[in-house]
N, C-alpha and C positions, 0 to 999 in steps of 0.2 A: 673184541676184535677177532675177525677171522682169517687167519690164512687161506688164499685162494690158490695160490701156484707161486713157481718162480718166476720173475718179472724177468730181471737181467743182470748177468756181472759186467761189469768195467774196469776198462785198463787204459793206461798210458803208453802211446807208442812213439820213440825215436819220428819213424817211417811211416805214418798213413795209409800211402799206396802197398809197401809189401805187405803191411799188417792185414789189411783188405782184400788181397793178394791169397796170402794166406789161408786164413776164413773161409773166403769160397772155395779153395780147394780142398778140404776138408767137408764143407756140403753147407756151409752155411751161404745167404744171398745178400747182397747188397741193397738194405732196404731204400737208404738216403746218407746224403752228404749233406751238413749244416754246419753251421757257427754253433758252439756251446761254451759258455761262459767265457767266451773272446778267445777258443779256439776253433783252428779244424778240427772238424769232428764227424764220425760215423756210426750206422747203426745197421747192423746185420741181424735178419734175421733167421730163425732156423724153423725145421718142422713142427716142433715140438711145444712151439711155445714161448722159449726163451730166447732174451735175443744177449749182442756182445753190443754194449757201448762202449767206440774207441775215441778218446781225446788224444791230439796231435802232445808231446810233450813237450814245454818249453824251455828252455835252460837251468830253472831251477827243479821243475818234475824229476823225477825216478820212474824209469820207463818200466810197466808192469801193473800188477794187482792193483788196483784203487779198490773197490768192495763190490758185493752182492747185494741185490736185491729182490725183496717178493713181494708178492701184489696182497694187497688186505681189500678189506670190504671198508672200513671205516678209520681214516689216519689219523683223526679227532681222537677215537675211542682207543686206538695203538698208540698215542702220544700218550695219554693220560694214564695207562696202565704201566706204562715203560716208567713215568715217574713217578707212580706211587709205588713201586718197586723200587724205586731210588737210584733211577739210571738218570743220565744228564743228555736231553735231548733236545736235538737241534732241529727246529719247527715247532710244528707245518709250515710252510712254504709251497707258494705257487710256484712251480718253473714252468717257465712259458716257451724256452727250447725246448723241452721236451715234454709238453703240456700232460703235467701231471701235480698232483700234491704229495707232498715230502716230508717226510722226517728222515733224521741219522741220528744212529747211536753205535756209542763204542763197545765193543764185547769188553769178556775182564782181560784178554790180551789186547786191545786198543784195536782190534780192527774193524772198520768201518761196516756196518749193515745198516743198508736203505729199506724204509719199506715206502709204496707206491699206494697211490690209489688216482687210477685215473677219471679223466674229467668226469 
């Protein structure tokens, strides 16, 4: 497996619009507004590359940090090394909101890293 780049972090917001708001004032753009996993949801992107995916939060969310991600060349070959290393991951998975393939795994403090490989 190879690391390509940063793909994108993501976070939970109370507020959509200020969160959005926000972001472009800072120099990030408004790339789209979608449904993702039956919420509102946004995707900004920047110069650089990387973008911010925001999900509206629902009353059980914690508004903030959800995880990072980075883009691989092969999510097959990142799934299968991550568990022969004896991590517990979750995928591959197609998502089709954000047409990519998926896995997640937990660092040794429990926080979420995604990696990507698109279509």
């Amino acid at each position: 497996m190879k690391l390509l780049n940063m793909d994108h972090i993501h976070f939970f917001a109370t507020d959509l619009d200020e969160a959005i708001k926000f972001y472009e004032g800072i120099g990030f753009r408004l790339a789209r507004r979608f449904e993702h996993g039956g919420r509102e949801a946004a995707q900004l992107a920047s110069g650089f590359g990387m973008s911010i995916d925001i999900n509206k939060t629902r009353a059980s969310d914690n508004p903030g940090y959800s995880h990072f991600s980075v883009l691989v060349d092969d999510i097959g070959e990142a799934a299968r090394m991550l568990e022969e290393k004896g991590h517990r991951v979750d995928g591959p998975t197609y998502n089709e909101d954000t047409e990519r393939h998926i896995i997640t795994v937990r660092d040794p403090n429990g926080f979420l890293v995604q990696m990507v490989q698109k279509k």
